[in-house]
HTML snippet that shows the backbone in 3Dmol.js (N, CA, C, O; Angstrom):
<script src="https://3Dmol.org/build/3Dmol-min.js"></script>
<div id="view" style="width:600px;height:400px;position:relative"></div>
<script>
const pdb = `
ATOM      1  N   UNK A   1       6.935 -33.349   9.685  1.00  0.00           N
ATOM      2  CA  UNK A   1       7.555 -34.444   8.969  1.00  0.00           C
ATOM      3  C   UNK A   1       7.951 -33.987   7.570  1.00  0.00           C
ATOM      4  O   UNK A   1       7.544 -32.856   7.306  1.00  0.00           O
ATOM      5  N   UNK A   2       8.614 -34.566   6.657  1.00  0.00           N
ATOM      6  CA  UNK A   2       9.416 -34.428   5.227  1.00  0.00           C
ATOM      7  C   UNK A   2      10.161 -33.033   5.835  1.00  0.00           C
ATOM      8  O   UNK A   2      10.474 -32.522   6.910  1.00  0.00           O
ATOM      9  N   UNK A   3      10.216 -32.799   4.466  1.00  0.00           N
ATOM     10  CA  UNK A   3      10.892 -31.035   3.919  1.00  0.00           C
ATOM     11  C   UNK A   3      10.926 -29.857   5.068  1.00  0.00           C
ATOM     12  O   UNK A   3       9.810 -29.419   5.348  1.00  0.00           O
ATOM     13  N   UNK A   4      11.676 -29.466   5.546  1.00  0.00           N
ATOM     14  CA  UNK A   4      11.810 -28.452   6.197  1.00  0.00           C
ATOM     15  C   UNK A   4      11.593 -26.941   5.178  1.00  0.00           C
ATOM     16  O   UNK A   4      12.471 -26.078   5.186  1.00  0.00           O
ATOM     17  N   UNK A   5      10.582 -26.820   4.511  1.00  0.00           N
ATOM     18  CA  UNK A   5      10.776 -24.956   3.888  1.00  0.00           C
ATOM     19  C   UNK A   5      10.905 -25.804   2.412  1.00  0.00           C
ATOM     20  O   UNK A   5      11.272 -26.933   2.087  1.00  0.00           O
ATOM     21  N   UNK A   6      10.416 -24.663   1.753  1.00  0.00           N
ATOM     22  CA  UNK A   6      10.246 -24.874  -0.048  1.00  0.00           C
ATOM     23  C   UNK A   6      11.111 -23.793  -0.236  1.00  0.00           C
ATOM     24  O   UNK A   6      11.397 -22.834   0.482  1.00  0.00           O
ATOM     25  N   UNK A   7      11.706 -24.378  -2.084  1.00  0.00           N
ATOM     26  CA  UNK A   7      12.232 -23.360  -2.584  1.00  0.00           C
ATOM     27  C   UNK A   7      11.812 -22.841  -3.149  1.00  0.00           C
ATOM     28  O   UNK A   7      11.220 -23.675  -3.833  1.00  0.00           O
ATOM     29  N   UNK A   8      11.357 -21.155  -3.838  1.00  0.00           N
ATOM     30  CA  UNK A   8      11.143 -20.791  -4.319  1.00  0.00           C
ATOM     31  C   UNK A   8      11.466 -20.752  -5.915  1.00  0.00           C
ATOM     32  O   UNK A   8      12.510 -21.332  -6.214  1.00  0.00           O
ATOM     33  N   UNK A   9      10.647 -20.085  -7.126  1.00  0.00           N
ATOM     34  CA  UNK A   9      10.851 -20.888  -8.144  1.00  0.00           C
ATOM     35  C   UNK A   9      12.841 -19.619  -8.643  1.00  0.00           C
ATOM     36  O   UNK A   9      13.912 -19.874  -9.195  1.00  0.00           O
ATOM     37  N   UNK A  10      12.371 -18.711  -8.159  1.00  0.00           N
ATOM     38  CA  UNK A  10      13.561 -18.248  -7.965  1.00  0.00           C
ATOM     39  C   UNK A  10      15.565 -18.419  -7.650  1.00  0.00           C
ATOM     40  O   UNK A  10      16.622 -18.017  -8.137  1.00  0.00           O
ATOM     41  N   UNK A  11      14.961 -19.451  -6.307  1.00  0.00           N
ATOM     42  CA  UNK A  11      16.095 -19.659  -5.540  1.00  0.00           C
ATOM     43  C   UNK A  11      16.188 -21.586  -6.311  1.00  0.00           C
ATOM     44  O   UNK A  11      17.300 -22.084  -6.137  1.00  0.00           O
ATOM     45  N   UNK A  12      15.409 -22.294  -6.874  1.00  0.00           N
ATOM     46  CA  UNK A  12      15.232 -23.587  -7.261  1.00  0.00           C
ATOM     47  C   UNK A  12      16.438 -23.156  -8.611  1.00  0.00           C
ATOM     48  O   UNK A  12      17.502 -23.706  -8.895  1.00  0.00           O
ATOM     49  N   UNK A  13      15.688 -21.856  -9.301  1.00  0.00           N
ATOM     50  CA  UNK A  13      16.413 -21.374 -10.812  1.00  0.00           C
ATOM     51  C   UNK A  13      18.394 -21.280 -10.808  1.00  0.00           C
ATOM     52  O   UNK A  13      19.243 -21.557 -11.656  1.00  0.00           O
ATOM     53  N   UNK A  14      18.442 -20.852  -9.668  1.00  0.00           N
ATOM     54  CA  UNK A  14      20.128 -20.935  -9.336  1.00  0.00           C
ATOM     55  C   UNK A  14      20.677 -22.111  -8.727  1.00  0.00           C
ATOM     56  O   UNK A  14      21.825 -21.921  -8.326  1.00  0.00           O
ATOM     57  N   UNK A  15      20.180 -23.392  -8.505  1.00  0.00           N
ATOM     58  CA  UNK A  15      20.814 -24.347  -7.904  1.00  0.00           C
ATOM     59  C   UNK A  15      21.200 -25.633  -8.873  1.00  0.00           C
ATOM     60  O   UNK A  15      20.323 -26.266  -9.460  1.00  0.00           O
ATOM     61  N   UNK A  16      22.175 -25.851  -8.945  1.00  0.00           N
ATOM     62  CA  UNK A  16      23.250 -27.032  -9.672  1.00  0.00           C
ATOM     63  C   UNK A  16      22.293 -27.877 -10.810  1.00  0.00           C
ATOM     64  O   UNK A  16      21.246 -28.293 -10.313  1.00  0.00           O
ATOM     65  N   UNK A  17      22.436 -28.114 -11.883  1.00  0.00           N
ATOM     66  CA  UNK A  17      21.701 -29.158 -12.293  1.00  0.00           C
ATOM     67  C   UNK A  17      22.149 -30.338 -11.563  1.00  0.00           C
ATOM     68  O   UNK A  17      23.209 -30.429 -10.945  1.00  0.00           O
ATOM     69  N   UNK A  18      21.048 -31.437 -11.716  1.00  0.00           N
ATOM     70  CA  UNK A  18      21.500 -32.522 -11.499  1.00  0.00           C
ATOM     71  C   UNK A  18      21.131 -32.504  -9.489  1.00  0.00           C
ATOM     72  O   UNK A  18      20.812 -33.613  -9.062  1.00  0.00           O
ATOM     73  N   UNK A  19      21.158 -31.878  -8.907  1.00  0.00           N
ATOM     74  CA  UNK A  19      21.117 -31.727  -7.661  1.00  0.00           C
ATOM     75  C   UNK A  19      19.644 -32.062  -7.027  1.00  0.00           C
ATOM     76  O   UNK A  19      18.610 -31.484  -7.360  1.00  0.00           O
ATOM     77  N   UNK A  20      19.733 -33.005  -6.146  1.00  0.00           N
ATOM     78  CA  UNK A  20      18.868 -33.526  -5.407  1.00  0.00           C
ATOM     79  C   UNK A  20      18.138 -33.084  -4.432  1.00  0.00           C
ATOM     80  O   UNK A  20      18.820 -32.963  -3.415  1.00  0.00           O
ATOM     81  N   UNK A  21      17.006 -32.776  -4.284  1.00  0.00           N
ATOM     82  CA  UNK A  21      16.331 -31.769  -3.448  1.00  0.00           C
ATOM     83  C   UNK A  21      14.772 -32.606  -3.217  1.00  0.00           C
ATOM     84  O   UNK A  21      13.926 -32.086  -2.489  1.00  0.00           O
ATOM     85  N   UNK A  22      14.608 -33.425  -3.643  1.00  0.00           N
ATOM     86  CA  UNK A  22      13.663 -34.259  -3.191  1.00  0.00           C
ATOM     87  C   UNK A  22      13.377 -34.853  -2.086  1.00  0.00           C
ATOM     88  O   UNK A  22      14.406 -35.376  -1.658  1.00  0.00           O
ATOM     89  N   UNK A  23      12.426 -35.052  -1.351  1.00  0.00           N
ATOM     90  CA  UNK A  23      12.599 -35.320   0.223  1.00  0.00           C
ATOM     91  C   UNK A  23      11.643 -36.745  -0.014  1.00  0.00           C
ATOM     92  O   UNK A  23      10.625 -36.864  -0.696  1.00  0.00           O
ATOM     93  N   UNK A  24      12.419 -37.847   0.871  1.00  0.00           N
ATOM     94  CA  UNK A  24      12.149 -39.304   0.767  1.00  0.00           C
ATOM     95  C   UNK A  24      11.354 -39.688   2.279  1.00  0.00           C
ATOM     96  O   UNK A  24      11.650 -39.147   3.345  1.00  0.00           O
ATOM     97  N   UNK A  25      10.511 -40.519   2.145  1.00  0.00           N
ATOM     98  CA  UNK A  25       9.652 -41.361   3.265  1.00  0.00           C
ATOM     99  C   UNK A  25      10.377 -41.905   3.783  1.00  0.00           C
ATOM    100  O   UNK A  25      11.407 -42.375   3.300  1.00  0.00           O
ATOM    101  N   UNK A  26       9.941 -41.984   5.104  1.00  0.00           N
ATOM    102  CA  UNK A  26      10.586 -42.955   6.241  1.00  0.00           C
ATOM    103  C   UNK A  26      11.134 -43.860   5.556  1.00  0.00           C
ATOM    104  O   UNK A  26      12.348 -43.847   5.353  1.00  0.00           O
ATOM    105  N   UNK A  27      10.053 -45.128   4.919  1.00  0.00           N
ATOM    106  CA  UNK A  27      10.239 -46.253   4.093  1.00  0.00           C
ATOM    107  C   UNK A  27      11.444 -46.407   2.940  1.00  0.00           C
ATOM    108  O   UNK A  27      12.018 -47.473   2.717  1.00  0.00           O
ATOM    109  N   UNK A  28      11.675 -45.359   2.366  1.00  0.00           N
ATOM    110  CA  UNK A  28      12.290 -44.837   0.899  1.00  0.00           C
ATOM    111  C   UNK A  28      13.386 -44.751   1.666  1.00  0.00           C
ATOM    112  O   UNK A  28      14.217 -45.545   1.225  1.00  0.00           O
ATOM    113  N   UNK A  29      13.898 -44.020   2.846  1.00  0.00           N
ATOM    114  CA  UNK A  29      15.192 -43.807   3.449  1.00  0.00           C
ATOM    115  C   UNK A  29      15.667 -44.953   3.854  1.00  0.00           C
ATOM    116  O   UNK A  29      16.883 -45.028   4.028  1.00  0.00           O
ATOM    117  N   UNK A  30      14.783 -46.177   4.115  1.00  0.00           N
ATOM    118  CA  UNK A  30      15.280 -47.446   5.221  1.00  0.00           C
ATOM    119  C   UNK A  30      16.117 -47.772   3.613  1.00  0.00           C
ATOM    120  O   UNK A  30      17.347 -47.771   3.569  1.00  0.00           O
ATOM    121  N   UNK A  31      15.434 -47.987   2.602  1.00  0.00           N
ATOM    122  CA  UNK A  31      15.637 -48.579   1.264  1.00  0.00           C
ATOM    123  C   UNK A  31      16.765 -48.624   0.781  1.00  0.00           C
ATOM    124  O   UNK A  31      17.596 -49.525   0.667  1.00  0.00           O
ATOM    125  N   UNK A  32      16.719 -47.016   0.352  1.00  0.00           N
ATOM    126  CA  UNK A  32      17.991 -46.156   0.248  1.00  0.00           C
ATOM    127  C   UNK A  32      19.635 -46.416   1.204  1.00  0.00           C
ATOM    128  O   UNK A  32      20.785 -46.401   0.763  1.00  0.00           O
ATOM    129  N   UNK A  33      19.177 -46.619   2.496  1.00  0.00           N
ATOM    130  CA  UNK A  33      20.352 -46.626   2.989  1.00  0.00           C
ATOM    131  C   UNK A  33      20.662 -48.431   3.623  1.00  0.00           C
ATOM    132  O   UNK A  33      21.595 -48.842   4.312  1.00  0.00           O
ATOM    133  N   UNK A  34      19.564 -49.125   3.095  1.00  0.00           N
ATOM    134  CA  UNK A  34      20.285 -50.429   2.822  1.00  0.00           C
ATOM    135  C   UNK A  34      21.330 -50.935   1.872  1.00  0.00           C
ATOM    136  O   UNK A  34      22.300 -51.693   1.914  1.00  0.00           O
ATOM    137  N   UNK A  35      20.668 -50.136   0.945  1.00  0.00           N
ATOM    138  CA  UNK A  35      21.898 -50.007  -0.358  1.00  0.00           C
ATOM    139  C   UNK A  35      23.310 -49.771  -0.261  1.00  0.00           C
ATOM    140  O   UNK A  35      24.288 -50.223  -0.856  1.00  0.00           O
ATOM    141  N   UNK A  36      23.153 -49.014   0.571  1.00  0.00           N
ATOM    142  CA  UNK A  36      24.861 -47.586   1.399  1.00  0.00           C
ATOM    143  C   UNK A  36      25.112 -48.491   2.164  1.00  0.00           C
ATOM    144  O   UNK A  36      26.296 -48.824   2.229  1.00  0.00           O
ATOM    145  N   UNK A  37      24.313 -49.075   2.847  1.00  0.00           N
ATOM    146  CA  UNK A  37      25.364 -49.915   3.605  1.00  0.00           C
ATOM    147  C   UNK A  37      26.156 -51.254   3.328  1.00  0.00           C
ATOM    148  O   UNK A  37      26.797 -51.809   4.221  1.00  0.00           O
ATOM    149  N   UNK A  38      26.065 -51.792   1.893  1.00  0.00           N
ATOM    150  CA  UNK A  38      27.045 -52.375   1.130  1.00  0.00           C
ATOM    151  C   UNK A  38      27.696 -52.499   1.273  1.00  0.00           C
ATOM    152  O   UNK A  38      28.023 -53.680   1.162  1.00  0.00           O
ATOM    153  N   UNK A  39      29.004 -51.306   1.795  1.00  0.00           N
ATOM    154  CA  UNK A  39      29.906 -51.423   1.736  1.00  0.00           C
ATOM    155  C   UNK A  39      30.915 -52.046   3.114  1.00  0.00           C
ATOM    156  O   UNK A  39      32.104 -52.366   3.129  1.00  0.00           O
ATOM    157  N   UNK A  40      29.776 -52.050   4.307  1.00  0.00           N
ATOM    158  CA  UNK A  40      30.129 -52.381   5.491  1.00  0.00           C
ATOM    159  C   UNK A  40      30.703 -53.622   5.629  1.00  0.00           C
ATOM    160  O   UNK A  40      30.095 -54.591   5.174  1.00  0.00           O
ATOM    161  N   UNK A  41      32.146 -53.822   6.372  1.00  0.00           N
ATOM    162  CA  UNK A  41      32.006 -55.349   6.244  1.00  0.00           C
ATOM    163  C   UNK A  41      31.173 -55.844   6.698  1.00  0.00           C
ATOM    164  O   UNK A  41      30.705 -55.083   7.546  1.00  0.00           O
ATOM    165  N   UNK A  42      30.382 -57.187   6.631  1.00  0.00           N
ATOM    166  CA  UNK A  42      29.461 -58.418   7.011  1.00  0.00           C
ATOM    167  C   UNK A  42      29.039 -58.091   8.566  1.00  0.00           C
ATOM    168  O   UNK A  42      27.861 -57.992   8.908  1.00  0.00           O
ATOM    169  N   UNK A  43      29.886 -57.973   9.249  1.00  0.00           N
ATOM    170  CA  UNK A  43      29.189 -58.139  11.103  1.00  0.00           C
ATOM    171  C   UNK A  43      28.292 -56.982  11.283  1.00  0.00           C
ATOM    172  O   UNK A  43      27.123 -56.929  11.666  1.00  0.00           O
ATOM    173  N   UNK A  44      29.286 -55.888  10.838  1.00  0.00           N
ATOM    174  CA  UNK A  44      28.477 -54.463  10.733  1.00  0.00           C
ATOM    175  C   UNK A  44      27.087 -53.977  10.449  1.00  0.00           C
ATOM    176  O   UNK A  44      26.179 -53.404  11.053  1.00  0.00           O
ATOM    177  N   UNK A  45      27.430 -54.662   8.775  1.00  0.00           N
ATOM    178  CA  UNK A  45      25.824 -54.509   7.892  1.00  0.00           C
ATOM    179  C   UNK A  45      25.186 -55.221   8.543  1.00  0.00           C
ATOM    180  O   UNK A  45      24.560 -54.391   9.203  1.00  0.00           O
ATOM    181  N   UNK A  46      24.759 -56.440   8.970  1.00  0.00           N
ATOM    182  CA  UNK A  46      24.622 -57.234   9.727  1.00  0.00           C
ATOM    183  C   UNK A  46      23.466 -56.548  10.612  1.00  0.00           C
ATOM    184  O   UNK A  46      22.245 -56.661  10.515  1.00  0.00           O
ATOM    185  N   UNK A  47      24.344 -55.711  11.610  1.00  0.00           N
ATOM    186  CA  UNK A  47      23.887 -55.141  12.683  1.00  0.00           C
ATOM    187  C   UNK A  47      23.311 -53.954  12.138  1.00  0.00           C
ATOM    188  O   UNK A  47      22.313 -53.670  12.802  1.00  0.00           O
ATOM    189  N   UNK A  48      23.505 -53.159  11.238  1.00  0.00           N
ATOM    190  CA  UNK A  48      22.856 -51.920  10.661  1.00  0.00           C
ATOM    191  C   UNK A  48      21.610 -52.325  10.397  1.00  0.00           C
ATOM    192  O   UNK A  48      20.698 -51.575  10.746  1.00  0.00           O
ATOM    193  N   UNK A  49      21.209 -53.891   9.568  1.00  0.00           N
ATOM    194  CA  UNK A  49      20.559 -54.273   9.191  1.00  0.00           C
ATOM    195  C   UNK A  49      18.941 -54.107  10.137  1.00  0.00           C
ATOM    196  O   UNK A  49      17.924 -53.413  10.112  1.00  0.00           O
ATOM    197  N   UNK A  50      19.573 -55.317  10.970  1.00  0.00           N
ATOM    198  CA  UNK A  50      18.766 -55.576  11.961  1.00  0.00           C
ATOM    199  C   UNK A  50      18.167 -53.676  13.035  1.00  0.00           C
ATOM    200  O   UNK A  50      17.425 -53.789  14.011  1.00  0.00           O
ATOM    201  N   UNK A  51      18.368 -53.094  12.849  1.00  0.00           N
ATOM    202  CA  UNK A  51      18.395 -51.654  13.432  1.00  0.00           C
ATOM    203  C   UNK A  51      17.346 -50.790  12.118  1.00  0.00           C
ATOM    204  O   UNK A  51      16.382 -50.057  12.343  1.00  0.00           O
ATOM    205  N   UNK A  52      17.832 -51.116  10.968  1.00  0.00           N
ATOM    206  CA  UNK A  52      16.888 -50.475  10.144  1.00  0.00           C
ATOM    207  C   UNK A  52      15.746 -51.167   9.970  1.00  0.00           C
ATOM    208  O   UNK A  52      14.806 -50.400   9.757  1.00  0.00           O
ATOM    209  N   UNK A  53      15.254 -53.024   9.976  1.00  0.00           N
ATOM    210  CA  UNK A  53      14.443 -53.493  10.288  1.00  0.00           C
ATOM    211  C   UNK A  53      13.697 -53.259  11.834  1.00  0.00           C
ATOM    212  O   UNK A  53      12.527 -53.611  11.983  1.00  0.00           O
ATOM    213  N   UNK A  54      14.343 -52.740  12.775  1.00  0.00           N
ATOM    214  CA  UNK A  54      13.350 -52.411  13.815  1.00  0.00           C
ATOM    215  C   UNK A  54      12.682 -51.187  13.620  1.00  0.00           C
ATOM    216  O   UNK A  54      11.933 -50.728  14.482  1.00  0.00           O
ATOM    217  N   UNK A  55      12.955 -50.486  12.276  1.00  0.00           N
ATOM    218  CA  UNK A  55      11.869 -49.095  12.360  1.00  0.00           C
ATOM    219  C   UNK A  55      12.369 -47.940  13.523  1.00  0.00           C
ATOM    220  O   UNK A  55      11.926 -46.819  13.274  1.00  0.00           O
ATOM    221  N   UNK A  56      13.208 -48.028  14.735  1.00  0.00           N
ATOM    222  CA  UNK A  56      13.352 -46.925  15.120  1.00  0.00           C
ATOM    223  C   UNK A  56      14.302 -46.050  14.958  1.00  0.00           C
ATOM    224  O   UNK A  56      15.499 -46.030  15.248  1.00  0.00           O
ATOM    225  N   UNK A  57      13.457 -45.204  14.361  1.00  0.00           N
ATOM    226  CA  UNK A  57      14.439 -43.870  13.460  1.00  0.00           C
ATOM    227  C   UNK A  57      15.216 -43.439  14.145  1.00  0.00           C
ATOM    228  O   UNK A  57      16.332 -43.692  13.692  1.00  0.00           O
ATOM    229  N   UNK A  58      15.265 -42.761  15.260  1.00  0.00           N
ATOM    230  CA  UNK A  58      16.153 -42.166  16.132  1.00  0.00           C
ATOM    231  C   UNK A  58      17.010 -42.749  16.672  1.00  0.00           C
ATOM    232  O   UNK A  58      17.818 -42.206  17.426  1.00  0.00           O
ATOM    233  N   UNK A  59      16.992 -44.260  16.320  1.00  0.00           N
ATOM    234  CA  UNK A  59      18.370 -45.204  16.917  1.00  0.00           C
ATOM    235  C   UNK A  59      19.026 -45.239  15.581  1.00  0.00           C
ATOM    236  O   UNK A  59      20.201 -44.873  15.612  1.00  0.00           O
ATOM    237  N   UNK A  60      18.712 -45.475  14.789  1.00  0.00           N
ATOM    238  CA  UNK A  60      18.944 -45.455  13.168  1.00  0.00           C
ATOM    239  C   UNK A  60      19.923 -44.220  12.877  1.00  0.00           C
ATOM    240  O   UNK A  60      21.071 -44.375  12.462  1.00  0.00           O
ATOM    241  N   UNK A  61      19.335 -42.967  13.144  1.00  0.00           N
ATOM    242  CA  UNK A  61      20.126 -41.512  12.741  1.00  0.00           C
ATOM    243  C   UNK A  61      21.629 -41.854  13.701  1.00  0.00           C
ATOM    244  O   UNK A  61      22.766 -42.084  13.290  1.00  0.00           O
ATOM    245  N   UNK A  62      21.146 -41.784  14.980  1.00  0.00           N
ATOM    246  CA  UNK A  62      22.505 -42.184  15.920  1.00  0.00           C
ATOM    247  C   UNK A  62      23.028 -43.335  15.551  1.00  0.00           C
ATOM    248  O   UNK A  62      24.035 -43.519  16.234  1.00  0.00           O
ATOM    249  N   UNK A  63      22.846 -44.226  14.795  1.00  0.00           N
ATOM    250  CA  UNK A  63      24.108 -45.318  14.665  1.00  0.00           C
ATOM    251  C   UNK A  63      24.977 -44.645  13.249  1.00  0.00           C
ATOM    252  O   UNK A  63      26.181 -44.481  13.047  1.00  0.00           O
ATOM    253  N   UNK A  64      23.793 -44.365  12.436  1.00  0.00           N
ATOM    254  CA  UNK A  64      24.262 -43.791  10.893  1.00  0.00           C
ATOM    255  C   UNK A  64      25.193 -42.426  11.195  1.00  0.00           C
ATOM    256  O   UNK A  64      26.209 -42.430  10.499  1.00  0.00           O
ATOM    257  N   UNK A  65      25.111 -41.606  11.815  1.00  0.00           N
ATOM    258  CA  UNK A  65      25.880 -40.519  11.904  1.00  0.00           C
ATOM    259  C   UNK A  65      27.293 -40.913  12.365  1.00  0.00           C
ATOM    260  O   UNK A  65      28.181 -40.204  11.891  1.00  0.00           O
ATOM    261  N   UNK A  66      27.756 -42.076  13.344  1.00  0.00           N
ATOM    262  CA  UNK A  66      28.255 -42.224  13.871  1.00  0.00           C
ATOM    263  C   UNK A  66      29.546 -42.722  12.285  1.00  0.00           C
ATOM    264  O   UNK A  66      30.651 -42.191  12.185  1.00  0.00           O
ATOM    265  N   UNK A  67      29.110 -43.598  11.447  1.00  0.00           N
ATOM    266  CA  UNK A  67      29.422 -44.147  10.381  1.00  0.00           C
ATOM    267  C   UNK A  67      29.694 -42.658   9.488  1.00  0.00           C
ATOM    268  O   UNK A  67      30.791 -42.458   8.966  1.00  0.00           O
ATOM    269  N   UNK A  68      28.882 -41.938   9.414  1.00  0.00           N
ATOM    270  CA  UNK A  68      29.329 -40.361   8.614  1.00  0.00           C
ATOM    271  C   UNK A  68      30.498 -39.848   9.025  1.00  0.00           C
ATOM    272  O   UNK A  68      31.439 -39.508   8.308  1.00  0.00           O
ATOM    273  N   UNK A  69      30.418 -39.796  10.245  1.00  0.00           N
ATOM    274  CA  UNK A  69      31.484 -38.875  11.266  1.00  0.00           C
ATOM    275  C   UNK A  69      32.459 -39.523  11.092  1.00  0.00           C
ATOM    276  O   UNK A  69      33.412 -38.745  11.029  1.00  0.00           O
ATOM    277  N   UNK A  70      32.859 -40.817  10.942  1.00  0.00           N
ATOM    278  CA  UNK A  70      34.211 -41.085  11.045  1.00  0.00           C
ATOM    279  C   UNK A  70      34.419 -41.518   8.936  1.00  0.00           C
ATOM    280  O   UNK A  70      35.232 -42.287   8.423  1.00  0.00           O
ATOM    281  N   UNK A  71      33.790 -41.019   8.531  1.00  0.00           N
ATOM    282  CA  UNK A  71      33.880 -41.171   6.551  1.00  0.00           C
ATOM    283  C   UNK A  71      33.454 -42.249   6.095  1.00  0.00           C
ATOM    284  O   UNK A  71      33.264 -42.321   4.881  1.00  0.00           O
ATOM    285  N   UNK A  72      33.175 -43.430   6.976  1.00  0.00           N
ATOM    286  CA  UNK A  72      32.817 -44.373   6.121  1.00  0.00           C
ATOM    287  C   UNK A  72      32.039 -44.905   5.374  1.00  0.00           C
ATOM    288  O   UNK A  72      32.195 -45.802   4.546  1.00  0.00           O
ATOM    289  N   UNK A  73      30.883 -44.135   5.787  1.00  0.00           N
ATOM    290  CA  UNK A  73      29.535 -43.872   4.924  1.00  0.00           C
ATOM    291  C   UNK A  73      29.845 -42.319   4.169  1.00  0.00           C
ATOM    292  O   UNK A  73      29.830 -41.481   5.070  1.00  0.00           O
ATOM    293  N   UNK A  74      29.970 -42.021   3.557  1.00  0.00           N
ATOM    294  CA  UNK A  74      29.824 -40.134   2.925  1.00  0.00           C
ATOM    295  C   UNK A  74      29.771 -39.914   2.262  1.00  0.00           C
ATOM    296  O   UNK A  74      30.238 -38.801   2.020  1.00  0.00           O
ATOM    297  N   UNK A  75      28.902 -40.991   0.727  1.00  0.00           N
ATOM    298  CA  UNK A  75      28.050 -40.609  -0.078  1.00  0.00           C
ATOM    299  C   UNK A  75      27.372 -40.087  -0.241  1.00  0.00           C
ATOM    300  O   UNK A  75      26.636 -40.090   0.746  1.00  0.00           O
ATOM    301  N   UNK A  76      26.722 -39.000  -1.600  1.00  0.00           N
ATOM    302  CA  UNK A  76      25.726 -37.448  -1.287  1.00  0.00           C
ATOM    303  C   UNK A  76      24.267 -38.355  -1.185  1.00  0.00           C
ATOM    304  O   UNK A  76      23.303 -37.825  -0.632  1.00  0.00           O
ATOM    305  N   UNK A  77      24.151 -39.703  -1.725  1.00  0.00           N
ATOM    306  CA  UNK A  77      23.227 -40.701  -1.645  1.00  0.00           C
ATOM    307  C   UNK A  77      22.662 -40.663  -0.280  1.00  0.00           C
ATOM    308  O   UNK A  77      21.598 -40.165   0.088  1.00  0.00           O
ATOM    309  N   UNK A  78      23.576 -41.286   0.410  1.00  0.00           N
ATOM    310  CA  UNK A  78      23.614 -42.026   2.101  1.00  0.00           C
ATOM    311  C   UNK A  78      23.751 -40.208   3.445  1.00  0.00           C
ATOM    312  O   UNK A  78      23.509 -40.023   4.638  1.00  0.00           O
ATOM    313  N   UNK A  79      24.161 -39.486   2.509  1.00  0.00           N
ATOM    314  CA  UNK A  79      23.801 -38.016   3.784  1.00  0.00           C
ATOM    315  C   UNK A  79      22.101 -37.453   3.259  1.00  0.00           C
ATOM    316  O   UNK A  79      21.221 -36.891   3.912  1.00  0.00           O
ATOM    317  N   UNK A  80      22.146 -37.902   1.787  1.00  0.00           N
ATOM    318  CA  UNK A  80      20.594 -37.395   1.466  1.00  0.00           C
ATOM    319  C   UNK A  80      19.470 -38.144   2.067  1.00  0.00           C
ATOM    320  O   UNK A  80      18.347 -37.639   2.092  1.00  0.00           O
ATOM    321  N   UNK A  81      19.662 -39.116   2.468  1.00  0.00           N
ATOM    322  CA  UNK A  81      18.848 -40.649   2.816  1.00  0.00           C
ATOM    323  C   UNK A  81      18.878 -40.348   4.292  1.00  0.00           C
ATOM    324  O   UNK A  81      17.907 -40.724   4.947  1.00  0.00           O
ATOM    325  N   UNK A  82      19.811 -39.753   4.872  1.00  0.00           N
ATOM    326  CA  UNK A  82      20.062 -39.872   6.319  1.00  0.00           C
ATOM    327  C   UNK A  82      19.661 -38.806   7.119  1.00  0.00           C
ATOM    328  O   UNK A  82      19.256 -38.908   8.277  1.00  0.00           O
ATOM    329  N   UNK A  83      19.822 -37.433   6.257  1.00  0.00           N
ATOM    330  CA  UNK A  83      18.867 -36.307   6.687  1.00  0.00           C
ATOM    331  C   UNK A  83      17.437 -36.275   6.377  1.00  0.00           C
ATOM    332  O   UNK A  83      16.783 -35.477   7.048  1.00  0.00           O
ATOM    333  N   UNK A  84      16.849 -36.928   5.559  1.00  0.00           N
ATOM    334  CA  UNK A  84      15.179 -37.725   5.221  1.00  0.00           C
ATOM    335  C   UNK A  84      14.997 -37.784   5.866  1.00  0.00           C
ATOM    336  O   UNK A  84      14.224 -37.020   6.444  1.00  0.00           O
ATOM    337  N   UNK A  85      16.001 -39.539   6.740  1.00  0.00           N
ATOM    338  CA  UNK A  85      15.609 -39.968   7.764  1.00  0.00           C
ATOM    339  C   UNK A  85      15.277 -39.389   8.774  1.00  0.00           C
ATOM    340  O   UNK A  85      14.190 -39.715   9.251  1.00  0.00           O
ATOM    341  N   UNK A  86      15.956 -38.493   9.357  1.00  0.00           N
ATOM    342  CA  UNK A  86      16.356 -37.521  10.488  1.00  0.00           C
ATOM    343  C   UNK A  86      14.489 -36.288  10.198  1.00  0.00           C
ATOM    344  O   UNK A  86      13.638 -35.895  10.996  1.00  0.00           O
ATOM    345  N   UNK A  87      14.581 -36.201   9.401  1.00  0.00           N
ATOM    346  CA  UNK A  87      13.119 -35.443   9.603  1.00  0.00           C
ATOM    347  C   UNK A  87      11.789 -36.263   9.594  1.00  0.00           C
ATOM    348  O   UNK A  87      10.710 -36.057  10.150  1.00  0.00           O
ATOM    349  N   UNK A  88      12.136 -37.045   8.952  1.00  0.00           N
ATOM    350  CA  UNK A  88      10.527 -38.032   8.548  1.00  0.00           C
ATOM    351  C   UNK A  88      10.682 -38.704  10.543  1.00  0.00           C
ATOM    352  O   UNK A  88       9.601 -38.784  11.126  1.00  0.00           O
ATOM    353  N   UNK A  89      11.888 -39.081  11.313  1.00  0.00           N
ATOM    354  CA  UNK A  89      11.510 -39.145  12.483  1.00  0.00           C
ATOM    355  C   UNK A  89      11.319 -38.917  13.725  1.00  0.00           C
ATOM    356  O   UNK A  89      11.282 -39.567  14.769  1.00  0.00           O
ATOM    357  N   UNK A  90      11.163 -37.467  13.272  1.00  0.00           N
ATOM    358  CA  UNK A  90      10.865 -36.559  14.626  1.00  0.00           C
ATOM    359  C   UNK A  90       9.259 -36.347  14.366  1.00  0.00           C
ATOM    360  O   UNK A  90       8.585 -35.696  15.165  1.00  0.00           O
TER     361      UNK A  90
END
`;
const viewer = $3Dmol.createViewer("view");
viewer.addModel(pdb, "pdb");
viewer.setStyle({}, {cartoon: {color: "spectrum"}});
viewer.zoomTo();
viewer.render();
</script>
C-alpha cells in the first residue's frame, strides 16, 4: 500500500521545486478527488459521487481513468489523487 520506492536524498535534490511527491490515504484521495470532480456536469458528479462514497477503489480507478483518458479530468491534482488511489487499493 502508499509509495511505490523512496527517493533518495540525491535523486529528491534534482527534482522541480514545488513538485508533489507526497503519497495520500485512501481517505485523502476520496477527498481530493471530490474536489476534481467539480467540474463534472451535475448527473455525472452525481454518479462519481455516489461511487466514491461506496469505498470501492478499483471501481473508482476504472471510472476515473476513463474521465483522464478522454481530458476531462487532467489536473496534476486529480492524476496525483488518482494514482494514490490506484496504490492505496490494491
Amino acid at each position: 500500500m502508499g509509495c511505490v520506492g523512496a527517493l533518495s536524498p540525491a535523486a529528491a535534490a534534482r527534482l522541480h521545486v514545488g513538485a508533489r511527491f507526497s503519497c495520500m490515504t485512501f481517505r485523502e484521495c476520496i477527498n481530493v478527488l471530490r474536489k476534481e470532480i467539480q467540474v463534472l456536469p451535475l448527473a455525472e458528479r452525481e454518479k462519481v459521487e455516489a461511487l466514491l462514497d461506496s469505498g470501492e477503489g478499483n471501481l473508482i480507478v476504472l471510472e476515473l481513468e476513463r474521465f483522464q483518458e478522454s481530458g476531462r479530468l487532467s489536473s496534476p491534482t486529480f492524476k496525483a489523487a488518482l494514482k494514490d488511489l490506484y496504490w492505496s487499493s490494491r
